[in-house]
N, C-alpha and C positions, 0 to 999 in steps of 0.2 A: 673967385675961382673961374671968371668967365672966360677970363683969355685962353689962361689953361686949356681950358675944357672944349675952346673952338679950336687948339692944336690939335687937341691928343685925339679928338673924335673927328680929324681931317682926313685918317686914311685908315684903313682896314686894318694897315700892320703894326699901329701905336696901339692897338687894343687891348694887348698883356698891360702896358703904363699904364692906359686909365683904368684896367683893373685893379690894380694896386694901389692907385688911388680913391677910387670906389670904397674899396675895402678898409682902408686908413678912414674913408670919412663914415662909414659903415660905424665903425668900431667906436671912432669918438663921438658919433650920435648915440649910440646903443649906452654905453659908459656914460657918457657925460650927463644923460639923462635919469641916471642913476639907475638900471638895471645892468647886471651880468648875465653872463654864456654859461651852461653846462649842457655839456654834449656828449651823447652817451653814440657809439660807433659798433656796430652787428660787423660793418664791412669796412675796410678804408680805403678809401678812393685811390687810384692811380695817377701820376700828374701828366701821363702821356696820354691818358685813355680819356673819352671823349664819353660824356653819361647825359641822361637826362633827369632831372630832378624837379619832383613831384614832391611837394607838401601841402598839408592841408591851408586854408587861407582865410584868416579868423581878423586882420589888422592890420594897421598901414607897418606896421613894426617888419611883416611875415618879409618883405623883398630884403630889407634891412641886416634881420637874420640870416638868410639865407647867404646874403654876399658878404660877412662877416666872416662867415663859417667857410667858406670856398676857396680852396687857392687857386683852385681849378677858374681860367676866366670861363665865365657865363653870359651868354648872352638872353635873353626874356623874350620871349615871344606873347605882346601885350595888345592889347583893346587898342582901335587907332582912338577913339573916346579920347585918350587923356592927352593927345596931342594939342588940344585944346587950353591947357592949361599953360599959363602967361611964364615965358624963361624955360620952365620944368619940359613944357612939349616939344621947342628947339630942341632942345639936346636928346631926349626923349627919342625923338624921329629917327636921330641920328646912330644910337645903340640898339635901338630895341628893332625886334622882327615886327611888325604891326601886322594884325588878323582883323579883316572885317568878317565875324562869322556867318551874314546871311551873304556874303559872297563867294560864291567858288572861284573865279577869277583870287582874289585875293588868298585865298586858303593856296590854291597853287601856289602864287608867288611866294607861302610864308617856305612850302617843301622849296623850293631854288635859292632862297635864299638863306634856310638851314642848311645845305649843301655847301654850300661858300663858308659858310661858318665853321663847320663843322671840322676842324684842321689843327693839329697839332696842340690836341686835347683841351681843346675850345670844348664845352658840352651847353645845353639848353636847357632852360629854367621854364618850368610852366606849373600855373596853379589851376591843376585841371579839374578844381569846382566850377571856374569858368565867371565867379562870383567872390563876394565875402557873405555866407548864408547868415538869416536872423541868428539874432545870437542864440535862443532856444537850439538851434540844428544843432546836431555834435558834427555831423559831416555831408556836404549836399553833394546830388548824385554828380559823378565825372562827366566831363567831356572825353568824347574820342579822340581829339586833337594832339594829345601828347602822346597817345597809343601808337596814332599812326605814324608820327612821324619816327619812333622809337624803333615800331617794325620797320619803316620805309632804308631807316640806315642802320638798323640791326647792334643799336647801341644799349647797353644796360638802363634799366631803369631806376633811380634810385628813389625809392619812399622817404618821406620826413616829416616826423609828427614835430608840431611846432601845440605846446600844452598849454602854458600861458600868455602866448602874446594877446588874447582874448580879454583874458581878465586882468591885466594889467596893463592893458593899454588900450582898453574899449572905444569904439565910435564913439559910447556918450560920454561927456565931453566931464559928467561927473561921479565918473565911475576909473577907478585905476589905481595904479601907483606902485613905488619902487616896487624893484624885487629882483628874481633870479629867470631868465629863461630857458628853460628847458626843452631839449630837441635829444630825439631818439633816429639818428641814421639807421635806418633796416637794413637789412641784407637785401644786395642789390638781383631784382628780376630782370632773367636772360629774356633776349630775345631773336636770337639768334634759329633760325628758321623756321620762324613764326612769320607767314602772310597771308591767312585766310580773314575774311571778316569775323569767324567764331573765334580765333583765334584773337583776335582785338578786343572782343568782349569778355572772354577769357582774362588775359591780358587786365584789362581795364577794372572787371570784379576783384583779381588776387588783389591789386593794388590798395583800391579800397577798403579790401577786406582788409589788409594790414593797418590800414592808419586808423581806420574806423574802431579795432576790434582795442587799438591799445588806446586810442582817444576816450573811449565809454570804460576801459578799465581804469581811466586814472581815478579818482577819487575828488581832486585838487577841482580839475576838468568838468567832469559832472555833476560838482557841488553847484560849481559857477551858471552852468548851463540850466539847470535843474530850477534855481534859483531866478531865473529870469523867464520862465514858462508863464 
């Protein structure tokens, strides 16, 4: 796929194609590795409107999911860390927004070049634990990161609980296996003149509080978690 992928990530404007390619190769990893999708919708996205999307982030599976599930193209706003990683960090560099977060310098640059992005219902992916917490956490506290940028362009937020990609598709190496994944889209948080810093932390608690509240009520979820204390 290499040639491909130095075209289609050659200019800003081939970024609809490589997300459809994305998403085709999204689908036959997910499937071929023998799990499926069930996706329950509170709201349904717009393909004009431009959203930001928040889920919890338990597995290498959760990016996989998420652009699976998207027609809407996404662009991530990620760790410059994984650019280091041999083929995967080229191209890597080349999609993704990179945040060094003890940088302010770079945190600016991530707001200008969300700004660029942000066009013709292009929306932003971020997993604003910031992390993958031990598997005991059900949910570790958020970053401000996707708050602000959410208020800075006054775009919906969308929540999404991701249940099993945890326990079926664990870090350890001997824990997993087939199954079904399941995602709960919430009803998407306005943010629409919202810019104070309470306002952010506001903001940033509902959010939480939605993924958290139906994460510790799944049963599935908290057996697994519970289990590994």
């Amino acid at each position: 796929m290499v040639p491909v992928l130095l075209v289609l990530t050659a200019k800003e404007s081939y970024y609809p194609t490589f997300w459809k390619l994305v998403r085709g190769w999204s689908h036959l990893l997910i499937y071929g590795m023998g799990f499926r999708l069930k996706k329950q919708s509170d709201q349904e996205l717009d393909r004009n409107q431009s959203y930001l999307f928040c889920p919890n982030h338990a597995s290498l599976m959760d990016p996989f999911v998420l652009i699976a599930l998207s027609k809407n193209p996404i662009v991530f706003v990620g760790k410059k860390e994984l650019v280091k990683i041999p083929i995967f960090g080229f191209f890597y560099r080349r999609v993704v927004i990179m945040v060094d977060r003890s940088s302010p310098k770079s945190r600016k640059r991530v707001y200008e070049m969300a700004k660029k992005k942000l066009r013709g219902g292009t929306s932003i992916g971020i997993f604003p634990e910031g992390l993958v917490p031990e598997d005991e956490v059900i949910l570790a506290p958020f970053k401000n990161g996707a708050f602000s940028l959410a208020m800075e362009f006054q775009i919906p937020i969308v929540p999404q609980t991701y249940y099993d990609c945890k326990r079926l598709f664990s870090w350890n190496f001997f824990k997993g296996g087939m199954g079904t994944f399941r995602v709960k889209q919430h009803k998407f948080i306005e943010t629409k003149g919202l810019t104070s810093k309470e306002d952010m932390e506001i903001l940033k608690q509902k959010t939480f509080d939605v993924i958290y509240n139906e994460l510790s009520s799944d049963k599935l979820y908290m057996k697994d978690t519970q289990r590994k204390k």
